[in-house]
N, C-alpha and C positions, 0 to 999 in steps of 0.2 A: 793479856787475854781478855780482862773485865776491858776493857777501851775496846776491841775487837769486835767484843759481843752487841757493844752497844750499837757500834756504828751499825752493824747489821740488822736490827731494831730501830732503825732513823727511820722516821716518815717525814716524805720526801716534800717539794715544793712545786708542782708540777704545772706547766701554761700548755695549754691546747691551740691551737693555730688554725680556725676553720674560716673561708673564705667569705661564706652565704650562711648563716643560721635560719634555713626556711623548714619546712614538714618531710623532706626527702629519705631517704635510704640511710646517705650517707650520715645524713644530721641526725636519724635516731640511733646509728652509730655512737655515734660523737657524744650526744649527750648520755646514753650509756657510758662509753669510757668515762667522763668526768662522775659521772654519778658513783660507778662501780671504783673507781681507783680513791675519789673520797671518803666512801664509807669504809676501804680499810684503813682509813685513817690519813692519808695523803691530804695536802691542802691544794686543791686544786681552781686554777683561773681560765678560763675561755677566751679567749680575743675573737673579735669580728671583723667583720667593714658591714656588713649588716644584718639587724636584728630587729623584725617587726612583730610586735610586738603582739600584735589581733592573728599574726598566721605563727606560728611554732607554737613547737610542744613546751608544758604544760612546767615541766623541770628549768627549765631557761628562766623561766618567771619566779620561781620559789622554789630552786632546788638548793643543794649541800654544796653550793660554787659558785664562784661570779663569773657573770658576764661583762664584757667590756666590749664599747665599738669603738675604733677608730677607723675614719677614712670615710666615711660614711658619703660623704660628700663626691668620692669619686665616681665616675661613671660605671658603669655593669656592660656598656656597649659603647657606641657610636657609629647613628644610626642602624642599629640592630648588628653591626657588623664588629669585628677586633675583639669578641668576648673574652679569647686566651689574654690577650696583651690586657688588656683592663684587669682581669682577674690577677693577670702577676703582678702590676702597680699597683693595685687596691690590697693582695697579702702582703707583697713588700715594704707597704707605706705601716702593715700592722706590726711587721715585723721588728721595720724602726724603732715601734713606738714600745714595743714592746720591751727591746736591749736599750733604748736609751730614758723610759721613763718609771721601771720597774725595775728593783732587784734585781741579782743572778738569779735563777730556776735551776736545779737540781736535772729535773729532764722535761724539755719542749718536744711536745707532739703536735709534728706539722700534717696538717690533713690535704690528702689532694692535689695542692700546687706545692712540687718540687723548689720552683727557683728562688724559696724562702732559706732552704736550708745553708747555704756558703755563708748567710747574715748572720744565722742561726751559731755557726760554727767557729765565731768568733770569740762567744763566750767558749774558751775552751773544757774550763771545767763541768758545762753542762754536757749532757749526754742528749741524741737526735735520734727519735722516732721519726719518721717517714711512714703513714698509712696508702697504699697504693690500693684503693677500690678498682682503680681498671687502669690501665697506660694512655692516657690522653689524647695521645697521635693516633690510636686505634678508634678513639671515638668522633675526632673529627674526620672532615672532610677534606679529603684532596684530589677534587675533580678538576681544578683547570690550575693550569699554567701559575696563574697569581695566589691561587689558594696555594699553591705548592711552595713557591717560591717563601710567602707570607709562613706558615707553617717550616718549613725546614729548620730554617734558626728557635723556633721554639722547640720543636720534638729531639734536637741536638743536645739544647739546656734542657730538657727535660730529664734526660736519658743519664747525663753529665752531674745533674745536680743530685738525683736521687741516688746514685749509688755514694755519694758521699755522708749518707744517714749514716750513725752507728746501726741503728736495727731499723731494717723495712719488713712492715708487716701488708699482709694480704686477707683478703675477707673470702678465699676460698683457694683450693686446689688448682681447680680452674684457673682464676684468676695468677696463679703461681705458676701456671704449663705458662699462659698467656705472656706474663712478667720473663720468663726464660726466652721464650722464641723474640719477642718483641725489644729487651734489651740484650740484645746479644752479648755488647760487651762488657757490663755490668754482670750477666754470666758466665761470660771467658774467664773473668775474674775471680768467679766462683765465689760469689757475691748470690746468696741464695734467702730471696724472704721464708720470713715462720708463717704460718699461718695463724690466725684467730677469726674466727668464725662469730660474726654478728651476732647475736641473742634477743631474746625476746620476754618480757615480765607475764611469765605465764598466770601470774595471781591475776593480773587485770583483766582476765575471760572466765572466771570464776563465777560469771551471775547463768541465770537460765540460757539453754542453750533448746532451740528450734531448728527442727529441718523444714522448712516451707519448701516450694518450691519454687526457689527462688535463685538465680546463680548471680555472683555477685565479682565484679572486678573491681580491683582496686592497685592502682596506676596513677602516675602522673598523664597528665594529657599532652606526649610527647608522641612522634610518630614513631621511632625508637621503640616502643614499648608496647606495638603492633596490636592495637587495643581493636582494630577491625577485623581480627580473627574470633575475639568473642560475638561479635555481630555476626560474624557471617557462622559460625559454627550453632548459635543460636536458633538463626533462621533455617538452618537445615534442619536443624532439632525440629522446630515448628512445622517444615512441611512434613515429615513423615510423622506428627503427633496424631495420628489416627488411631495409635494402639494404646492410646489417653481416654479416659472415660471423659465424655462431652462437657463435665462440669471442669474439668481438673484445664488448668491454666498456669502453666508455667510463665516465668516471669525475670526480664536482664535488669541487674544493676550495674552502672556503669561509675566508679566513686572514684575521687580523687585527686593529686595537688593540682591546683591552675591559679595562674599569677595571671590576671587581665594583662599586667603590664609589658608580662612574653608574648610575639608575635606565634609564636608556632603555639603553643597553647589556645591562645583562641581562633585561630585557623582551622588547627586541628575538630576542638572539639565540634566545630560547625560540620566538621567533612563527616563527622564519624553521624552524627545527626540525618543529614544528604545517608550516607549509605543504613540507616535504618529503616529511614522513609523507602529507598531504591528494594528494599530485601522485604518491605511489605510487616516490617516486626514495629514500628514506631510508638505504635502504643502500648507494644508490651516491656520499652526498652525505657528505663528512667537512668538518666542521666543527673549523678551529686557533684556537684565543685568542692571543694574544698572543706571538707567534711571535717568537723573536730575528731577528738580521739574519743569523746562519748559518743558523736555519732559514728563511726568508726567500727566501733564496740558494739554498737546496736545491732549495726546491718548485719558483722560477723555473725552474731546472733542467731538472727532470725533466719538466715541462707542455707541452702542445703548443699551448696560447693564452691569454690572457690575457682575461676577461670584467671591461670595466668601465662598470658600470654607473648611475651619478649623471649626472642628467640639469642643464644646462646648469653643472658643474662649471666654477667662475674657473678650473683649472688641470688640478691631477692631478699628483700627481709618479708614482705607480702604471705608466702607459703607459712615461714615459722608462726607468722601471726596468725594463719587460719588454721593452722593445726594447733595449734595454743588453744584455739575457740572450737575444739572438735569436726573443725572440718575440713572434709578431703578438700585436694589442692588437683585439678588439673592443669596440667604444666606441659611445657616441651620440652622433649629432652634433648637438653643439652645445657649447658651449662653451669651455673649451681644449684640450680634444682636434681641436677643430679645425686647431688653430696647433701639434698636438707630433704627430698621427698622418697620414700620408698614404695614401690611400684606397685602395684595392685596390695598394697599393707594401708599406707598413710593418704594414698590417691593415685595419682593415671600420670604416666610421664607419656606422651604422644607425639607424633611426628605434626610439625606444627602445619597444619591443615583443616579446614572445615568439617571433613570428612572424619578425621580421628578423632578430634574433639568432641564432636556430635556425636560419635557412636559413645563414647565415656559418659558423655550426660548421659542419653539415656538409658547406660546401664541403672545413673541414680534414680533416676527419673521414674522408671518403671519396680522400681526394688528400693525404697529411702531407707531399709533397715543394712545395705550394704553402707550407704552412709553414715551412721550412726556407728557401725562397727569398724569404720576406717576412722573416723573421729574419735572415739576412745584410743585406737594404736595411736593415730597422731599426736594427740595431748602428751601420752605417754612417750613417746619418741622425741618430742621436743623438751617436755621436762629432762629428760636424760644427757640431751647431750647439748641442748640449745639454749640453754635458761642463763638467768642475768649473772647466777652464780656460781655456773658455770666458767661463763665470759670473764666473771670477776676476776677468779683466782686466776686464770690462765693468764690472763694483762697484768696484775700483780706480779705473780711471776716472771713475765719480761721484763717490768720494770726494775723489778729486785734485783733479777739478774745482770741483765745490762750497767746499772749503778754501781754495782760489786763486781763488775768486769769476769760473771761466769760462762756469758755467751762470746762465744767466738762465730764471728757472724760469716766467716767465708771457708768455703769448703774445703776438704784438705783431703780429697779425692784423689787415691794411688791408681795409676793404669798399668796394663802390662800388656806384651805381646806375645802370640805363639797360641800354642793349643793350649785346651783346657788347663791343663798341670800349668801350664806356663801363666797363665790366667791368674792362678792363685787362690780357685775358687773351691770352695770345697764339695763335698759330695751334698746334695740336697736328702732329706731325710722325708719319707712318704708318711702323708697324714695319717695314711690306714697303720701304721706300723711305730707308733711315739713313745713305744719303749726305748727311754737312755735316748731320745732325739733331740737333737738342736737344733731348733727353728727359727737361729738368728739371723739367718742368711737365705732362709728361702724355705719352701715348702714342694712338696712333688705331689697332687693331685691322681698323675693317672696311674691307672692299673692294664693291667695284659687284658685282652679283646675287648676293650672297651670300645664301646659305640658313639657318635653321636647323635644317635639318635635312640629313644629309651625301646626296651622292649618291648612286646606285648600290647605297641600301638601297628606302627608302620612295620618297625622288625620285627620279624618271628622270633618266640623266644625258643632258645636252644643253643647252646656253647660257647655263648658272648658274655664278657662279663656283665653284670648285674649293677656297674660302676658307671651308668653311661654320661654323657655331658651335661646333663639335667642333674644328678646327680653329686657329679664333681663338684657345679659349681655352688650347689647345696653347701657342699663339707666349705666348700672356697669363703661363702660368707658365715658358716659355726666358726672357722679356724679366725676369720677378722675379729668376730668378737671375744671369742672363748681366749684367745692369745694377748690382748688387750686387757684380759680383766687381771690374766697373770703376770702381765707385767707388770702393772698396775701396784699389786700386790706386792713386788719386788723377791728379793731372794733370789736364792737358786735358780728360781722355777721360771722368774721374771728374768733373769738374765738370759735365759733358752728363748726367748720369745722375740718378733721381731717389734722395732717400733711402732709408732702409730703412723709417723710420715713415711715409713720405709717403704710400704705399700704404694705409694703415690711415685715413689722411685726405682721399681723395682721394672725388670724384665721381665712378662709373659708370655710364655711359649706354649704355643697351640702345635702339639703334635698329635691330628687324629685323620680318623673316614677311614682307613683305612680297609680294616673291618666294617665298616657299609657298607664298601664294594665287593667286599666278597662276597658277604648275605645276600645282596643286591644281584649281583650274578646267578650264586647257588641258588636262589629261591625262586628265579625267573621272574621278578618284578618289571615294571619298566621302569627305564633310565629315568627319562629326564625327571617326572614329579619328584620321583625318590628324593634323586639329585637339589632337586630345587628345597624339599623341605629338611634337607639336609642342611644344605649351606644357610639356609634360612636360621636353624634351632644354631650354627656355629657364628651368625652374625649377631643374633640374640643373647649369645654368652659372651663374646667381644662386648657388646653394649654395656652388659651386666659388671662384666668389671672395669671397664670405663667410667661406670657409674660411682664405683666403690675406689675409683682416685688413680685406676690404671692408666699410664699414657704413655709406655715403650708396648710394642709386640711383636714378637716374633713368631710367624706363623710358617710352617710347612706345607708345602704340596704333599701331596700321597707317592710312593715311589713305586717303580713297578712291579706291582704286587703280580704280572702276569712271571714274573723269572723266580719266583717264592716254591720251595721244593712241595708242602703243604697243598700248595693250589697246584699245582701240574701235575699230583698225585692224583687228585680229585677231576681237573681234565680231563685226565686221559683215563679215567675211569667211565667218562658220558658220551657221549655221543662224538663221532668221528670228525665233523665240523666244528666242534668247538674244540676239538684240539689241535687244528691248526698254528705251528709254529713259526717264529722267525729264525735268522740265522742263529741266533743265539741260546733257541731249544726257549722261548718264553714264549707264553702264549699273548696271540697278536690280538685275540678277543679282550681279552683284560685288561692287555695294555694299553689297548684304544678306553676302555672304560676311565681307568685311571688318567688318562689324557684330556678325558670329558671332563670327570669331578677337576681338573687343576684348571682349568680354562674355564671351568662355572667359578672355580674359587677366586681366579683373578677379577672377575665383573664384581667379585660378591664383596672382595675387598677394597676394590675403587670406588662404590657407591659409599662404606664404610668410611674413608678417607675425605669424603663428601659429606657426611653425617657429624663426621668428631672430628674437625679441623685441628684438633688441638693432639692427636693421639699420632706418634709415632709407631707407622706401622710395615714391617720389615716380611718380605713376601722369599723364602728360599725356594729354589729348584731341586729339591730331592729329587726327584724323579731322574734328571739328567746326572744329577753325581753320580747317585746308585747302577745307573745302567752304564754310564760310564765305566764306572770300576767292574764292571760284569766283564763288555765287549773287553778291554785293555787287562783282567785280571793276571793274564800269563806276564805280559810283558812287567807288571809292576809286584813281579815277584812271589803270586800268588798259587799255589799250587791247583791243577786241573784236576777233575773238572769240573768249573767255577759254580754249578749249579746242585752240587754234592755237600747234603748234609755234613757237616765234623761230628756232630754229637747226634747217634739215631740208629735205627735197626733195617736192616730188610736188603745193605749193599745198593748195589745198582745204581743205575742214573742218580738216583735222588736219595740214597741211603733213608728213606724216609718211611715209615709207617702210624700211619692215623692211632692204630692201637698200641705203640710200643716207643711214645716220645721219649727224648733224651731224660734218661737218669730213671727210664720206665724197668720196673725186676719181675719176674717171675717165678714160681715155686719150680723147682726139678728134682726129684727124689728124696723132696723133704728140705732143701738148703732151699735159700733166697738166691738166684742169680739174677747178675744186672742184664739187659737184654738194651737199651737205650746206652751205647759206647760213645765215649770220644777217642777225635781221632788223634791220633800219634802228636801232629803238630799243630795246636787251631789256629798259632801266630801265622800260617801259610794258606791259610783257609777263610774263602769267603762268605760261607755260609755256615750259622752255628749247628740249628736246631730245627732247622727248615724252615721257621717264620721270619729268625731275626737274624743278622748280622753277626760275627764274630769282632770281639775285640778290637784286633787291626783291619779289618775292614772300617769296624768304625769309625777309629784314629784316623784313618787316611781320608774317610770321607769327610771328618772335623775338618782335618787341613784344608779339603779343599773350598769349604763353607767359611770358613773362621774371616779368610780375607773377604769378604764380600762378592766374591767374582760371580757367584751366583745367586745373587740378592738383588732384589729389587724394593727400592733404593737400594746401591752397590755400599753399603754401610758393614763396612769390618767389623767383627765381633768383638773386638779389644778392645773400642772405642763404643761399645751400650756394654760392658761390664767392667766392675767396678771390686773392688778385691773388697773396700771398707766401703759402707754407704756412707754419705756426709753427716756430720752429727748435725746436730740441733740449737 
C-alpha cells in the first residue's frame, strides 16, 4: 500500500513537442501548459525547430523549463509553398532528436502536428497527449486539383496518426463538434477528446484600467482572422457619429503578430492600410506590429472595447485577455467565443457584419459606463472559470490520470431500438418540481400553455402560462450553474446532477408556439409580424443554447391545433366563417395558421443550419403524424369519435367545457362531486382532455416519429439517444 501511495505522489518527467515557439494562440497555450504542469512540481522540457528569441513570450526566456531547438536549420516552406510537409520533417527531425538524445519521459505532449505521435509511441512506457487546437485539413486549402491531390495523403496521416494518442485534448467545445464531424472514424471508434480550455494570467491586468475611446484589435495579421471587419465596422461607426459631441473622437487600434518574413502577413497588412485610406478612417486608424506583452498590456488598458473579429474561430485566447483587462469583447458569434463571452453580460456576440458591429460600438460609445459595468462581469467571469489555475489543476488532472491509467479515453456508449421504454430512457424530472429529482439524465424546462413568446409585450396576458421561452431559457442557464456547483460538491446531491460535458452531449427538444397560435387567432392579431417575431425570440433561444455547448436539436412543428376539442369549442362559439370545417370536423382557419407557423419554422431553421454549422438539427412533422392518426383513428383501433374529449364535461361532439376541465368538481348539496369524467377506456381514445393527446395516441405517434420517416434529416431516434452518456 505505502509503494502504491507513493507512486501516486510521483512527479512526473514531462517533453512538450511544439513546432514554431512564436507570440500565437497556440504558443501562449503551450507555454502555459509547461509553466502550469511545472509549478505542481513536474519537471518539464519543450522541444522546437524554432525559437526566436526578440519575438516570443517572456517564459520561454526565463521561465521554470527548458527550451530546446533542433532542426532549426530546416526550411518553414519552399518558396512559400509545402508548409504542412516542412512542418512534419521539421517536428519529426525534433521528434528523433528527442527519443534518441534524451531519456524516456513519463508523458510527451505533442502540439498541433499529429505525424509525431507513431515516433512517439515507440517509447511504450511513455504516455501520448495529442493537443488538437483545430484539424488541419479544415484549415487548409483545397481549391484545385494539385492542392487536392498534395493534401490527401497528409489529412489521411493526420486523421490516422492522431487517434493513436492515449489522450487528445481540445481547446474548446466547438472545436470537439469540429474534431467529431471532421474525423469520423476516429469517432466511429468512439475515440472522444476532453476538453481544456486555454487560460489567461489575470494578475497581469492588475495595473490601472481606462475607458478612452479607443477600440482596439488584436490579431495576427492573417486574412483568416478577418481583421477588415473592424475597419469597415469602424468607419460605419464614423459616418453616423453625428450623435458625438464635436470634440469627442473616437479612435481604431489595429495590434498584432507579423513576421516580415510571412508573405501573407505583409500583403495582408498593406491591404487592410489600402481599405482604411478607401473607408476615409486612415487617420483615425493606427496600426502596431508586433507589439510586446507590455505593450500589449498598455493598449488593453487604455481601450474601451475589444473588436474580435474571426469568424467561427476554435477558441481565441484575445476575449479572455480583454476581459481579464475589464474589457467588453465584441465578437461573432460563433465559435469559441461562444463558450468564453457572455452576451450582453461580458460584451456583444454579433452577426459578423459592419452593420452589427457598429451598432455595438456605439451602444459604448454613447454610454462608456455600460462598459465599465461589462468589464467588472468580465474580469470576474474570466477569474472563475478561465484563470491559469484553473487550467492548472484541470491539465494536472489529465496527466495524473492518464499516468495511473484512470482515464478510459473511448466511449462505451450503449444504443437501443424501439419506443421510448425500449430506449432505456428514463422519465426527465421538471425544473419547476426538484422534489426527490434526478437530474442526471436530463432536465424538463417546459410547462402547460407556455408561450414563446413573453406576455404583456406582443401576447396579451391572460391564461398562458407565465413560463414563456424567455423565461425557460432563464431557469436553462440557473439549472447549468446551480447543478455544477452541486456536483462539484459531490454527495448525494452531486450524484443527482448532470455533468459538465453532458450538456455539450445532450439532445434538445423544442416543443412549442403552439399556444401563440391560438392567442394569435383568439386576439385577432395579424399573422405574419406575430409569426415572424415568434420564430425570431425561438432562433434566439436555439443560439443561446448553442452557445452554452448545445449541438444535437430536436425541434417540432406545431400540430393541428385546428382538430383540438378546446379550440373548436371556442370556434364555434364566433362567428360562422371562422367555423368552417374540413372533413374531419377541424377547423380549416387554424389549420392553414398552423401550416404558416411550420413553413415560417422550416426557413427559420435553414438559415440556423447556416449560422451554427457545427449544430445538429432534427426538424419533425407533428403536424402530419397527429392528423394522420386523426383521419385513420377508426381503422387503427381507436374508438369514434376521434375528436371526443376521454376526460371532460358537457358530452357532445367534443365532451368539452371551458369551465369544467378534466378532474374539474363541484359542490351539490353540500358533498364535492367530480364533474370533469374519464372515459370508460382512454387506451381506445384519441383525445385526453381536449388540448392534449391520450397515452396511446401518444405511443403510436412515438412509433411513428422514433424511426425517422418524418424527420428531416430522416435521423432515427435510437441513433441521437443514448441510454449512458460517455464518461470522461
Amino acid at each position: 500500500m505505502e509503494k502504491s501511495s507513493g507512486s501516486k505522489n510521483k512527479k512526473l518527467k514531462i517533453a512538450i513537442i511544439h513546432p514554431d515557439l512564436g507570440i500565437g494562440g497556440a504558443e501562449r497555450l503551450i507555454v502555459d501548459t509547461a509553466v502550469q504542469l511545472a509549478s505542481h512540481g513536474h519537471s518539464v522540457h519543450l522541444f522546437t525547430a524554432h525559437h526566436d528569441k526578440n519575438r516570443c513570450f517572456e517564459e520561454t526566456l526565463a521561465g521554470p523549463f527548458s527550451v530546446k531547438v533542433y532542426g532549426g536549420f530546416l526550411p518553414r516552406h519552399i518558396f512559400y509553398r509545402f508548409h504542412a510537409l516542412c512542418a512534419y520533417l521539421r517536428c519529426i527531425f525534433v521528434a528523433l532528436c528527442v527519443l534518441l538524445m534524451w531519456p524516456s519521459f513519463d508523458i510527451i505532449l505533442a502540439d498541433q502536428v499529429s505525424v509525431v505521435i507513431p515516433l512517439l509511441k515507440l517509447k511504450r512506457s511513455t504516455k501520448i497527449f495529442f493537443y488538437c487546437h483545430f484539424p488541419d485539413l479544415l484549415l487548409a486549402q483545397h481549391t484545385t486539383m494539385l492542392r487536392r491531390i498534395y493534401r490527401c495523403p497528409i489529412d489521411m496521416i493526420e486523421e490516422a496518426t492522431t487517434g493513436m494518442a492515449d489522450l487528445i485534448l481540445v481547446n474548446s467545445k466547438f472545436t470537439s463538434s469540429v474534431f467529431a464531424t471532421t474525423f469520423s472514424h476516429i469517432h466511429s471508434r468512439g475515440i472522444c477528446p476532453a476538453v481544456l480550455y486555454p487560460a489567461v494570467n489575470v494578475e497581469q491586468f492588475d495595473g490601472p484600467c481606462f475607458y478612452k475611446l479607443n477600440f482596439l484589435s488584436i490579431n495576427r495579421f492573417e486574412r483568416k482572422k478577418n481583421l477588415q471587419l473592424a475597419i469597415s465596422a469602424f468607419a460605419l461607426l464614423c459616418s453616423f457619429g453625428n450623435s458625438l459631441p464635436s470634440h469627442v473622437k473616437v479612435t481604431l487600434t489595429i495590434a498584432g503578430g507579423y513576421d516580415k518574413r510571412l508573405k501573407e502577413n505583409v500583403e495582408y497588412l498593406n491591404e487592410l492600410k489600402r481599405l482604411a485610406e478607401l473607408e476615409g478612417v486612415s487617420e483615425q486608424v493606427k496600426f502596431v506590429t508586433s507589439c510586446s506583452t507590455a505593450e500589449r498590456n498598455e493598449l488593453l488598458s487604455q481601450c474601451l472595447a475589444v473588436l474580435y473579429t474571426p469568424k467561427d474561430e476554435h477558441f481565441g485566447i484575445v476575449p479572455l485577455e480583454a476581459m481579464a483587462a475589464k474589457k467588453p469583447v465584441i465578437a461573432c458569434n460563433s465559435g469559441g467565443p461562444l463558450e468564453t463571452i457572455k452576451h450582453d453580460v461580458t460584451g456583444f456576440l454579433c452577426e459578423p457584419t459592419p452593420s452589427e458591429f457598429s451598432q455595438a460600438m456605439s451602444k459604448l460609445v454613447n454610454d462608456p459606463e455600460i462598459a465599465a459595468r461589462m468589464g467588472e462581469a468580465a474580469r470576474n467571469h474570466v477569474t472563475e472559470k478561465f484563470s491559469t489555475k484553473t487550467f492548472g489543476e484541470q491539465l494536472n488532472r489529465y496527466v495524473l490520470d492518464i499516468y495511473h491509467h484512470r482515464i478510459e479515453t473511448h466511449s462505451t456508449s450503449t444504443y437501443f431500438n424501439g419506443s421510448a421504454e425500449n430506449l432505456g430512457l428514463p422519465h426527465i424530472s421538471a425544473y419547476l418540481n426538484p422534489i426527490a429529482a434526478n437530474f442526471s439524465h436530463g432536465a424538463s424546462f417546459a410547462t402547460s400553455l407556455a408561450t414563446i413568446l413573453p406576455q404583456n409585450s406582443t401576447l396579451p396576458l391572460g391564461g398562458y402560462s407565465p413560463f414563456s421561452l424567455d423565461v425557460q431559457l432563464k431557469q436553462f442557464s440557473q439549472f447549468i450553474f446551480r447543478s455544477q456547483v452541486a456536483h462539484k460538491q459531490g454527495g448525494v446531491f452531486g450524484h443527482l446532477m448532470p455533468k459538465e460535458d453532458y450538456f455539450s452531449r445532450a439532445l434538445y427538444m423544442f416543443d412549442i408556439g403552439h399556444n401563440d397560435l391560438t392567442a394569435l387567432y383568439f386576439q385577432n392579431i395579424s399573422a405574419k409580424p406575430y409569426l415572424s417575431s415568434a420564430l425570431q425570440q425561438l432562433s434566439t433561444a436555439i443560439k443561446r443554447v448553442y452557445g452554452e455547448g448545445g449541438r444535437s436539436f430536436w425541434i417540432h412543428n406545431t400540430g393541428p391545433l385546428g382538430c383540438l376539442p378546446y379550440v373548436l369549442v371556442e370556434v364555434r362559439r364566433r362567428a360562422a366563417a371562422a367555423a368552417w370545417l374540413d372533413s374531419l370536423g377541424c377547423s380549416i382557419a387554424l389549420n392553414e395558421l398552423a401550416e404558416q407557423f411550420n413553413a415560417m419554422l422550416n426557413e427559420t431553421v435553414n438559415r440556423l443550419r447556416l449560422d451554427l454549422p457545427l449544430a445538429t438539427m432534427v426538424v419533425t412533422d407533428i403536424y402530419s403524424v397527429k392528423y394522420s392518426l386523426i383521419r385513420r383513428a377508426g381503422k387503427l383501433g381507436f374508438q369514434p369519435p376521434p375528436l371526443q374529449a376521454c376526460c371532460g364535461h358537457g358530452g357532445g361532439t367534443y365532451n368539452f367545457d371551458s369551465g369544467a376541465w378534466c378532474g374539474a368538481t363541484t359542490m351539490v348539496d353540500g358533498k364535492r362531486v367530480l364533474l370533469g369524467k374519464s372515459c370508460k377506456n382512454p387506451s381506445k381514445r384519441v383525445i385526453w382532455d381536449g388540448a392534449h393527446y391520450t397515452e396511446a395516441a401518444n405511443k403510436w405517434m412515438f412509433d411513428q416519429i422514433s424511426g425517422g420517416k418524418f424527420s428531416d434529416p430522416a435521423i432515427p431516434l435510437n441513433t441521437a439517444c443514448h441510454k449512458k452518456t460517455p464518461p470522461t
